[in-house]
C-alpha positions in Angstrom: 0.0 0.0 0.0 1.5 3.6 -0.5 1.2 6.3 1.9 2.3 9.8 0.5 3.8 8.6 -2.5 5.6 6.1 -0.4 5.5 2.6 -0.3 4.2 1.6 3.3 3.0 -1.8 5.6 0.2 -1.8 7.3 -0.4 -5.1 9.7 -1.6 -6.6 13.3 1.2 -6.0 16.4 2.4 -8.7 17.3 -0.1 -9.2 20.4 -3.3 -8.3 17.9 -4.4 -5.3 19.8 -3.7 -2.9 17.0 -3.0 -2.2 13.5 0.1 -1.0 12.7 1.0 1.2 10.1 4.6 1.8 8.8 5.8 4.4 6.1 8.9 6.5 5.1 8.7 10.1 6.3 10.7 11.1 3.1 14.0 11.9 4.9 15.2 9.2 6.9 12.8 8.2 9.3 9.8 6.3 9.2 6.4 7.1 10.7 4.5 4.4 12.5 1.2 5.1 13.5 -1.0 2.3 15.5 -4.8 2.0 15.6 -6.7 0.1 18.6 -8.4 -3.0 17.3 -11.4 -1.7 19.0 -11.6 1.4 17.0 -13.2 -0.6 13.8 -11.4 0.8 11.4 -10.9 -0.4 7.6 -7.2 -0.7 6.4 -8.5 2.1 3.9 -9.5 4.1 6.9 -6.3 4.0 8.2 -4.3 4.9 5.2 -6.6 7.7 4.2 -5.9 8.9 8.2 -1.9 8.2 7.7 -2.0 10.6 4.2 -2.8 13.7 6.8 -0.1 12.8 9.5 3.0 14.9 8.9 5.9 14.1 11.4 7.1 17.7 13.5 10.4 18.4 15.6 8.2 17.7 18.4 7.5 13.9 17.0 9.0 11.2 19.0 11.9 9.2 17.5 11.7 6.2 19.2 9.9 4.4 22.0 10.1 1.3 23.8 
């Protein structure tokens, strides 16, 4: 699936509780962006939320 103009992967964590949703940011990042399972959402859904995210100096570069 592409995401920006940018080929991305969208899949279940590993424990099923979300979606996951992985692209390039267009520099050298990548932007990952999780969805509850609970939330319903169709994997069009979440790419159509994932074309409006745009990462900002404020955005976190890693976690865990």
């Amino acid at each position: 699936m592409t995401v920006q103009g940018r080929t991305g992967w969208l899949g279940p964590t590993a424990d099923k509780a979300a979606e996951l949703l992985l692209f390039p940011d267009g520099k050298s990042g990548t932007v990952a962006v999780q969805f509850p399972a609970e939330a319903g959402l169709t994997h069009q859904q979440m790419i159509s939320f994932a074309q409006g995210v745009t990462p900002t100096s404020h955005s976190c570069l890693s976690f865990g």
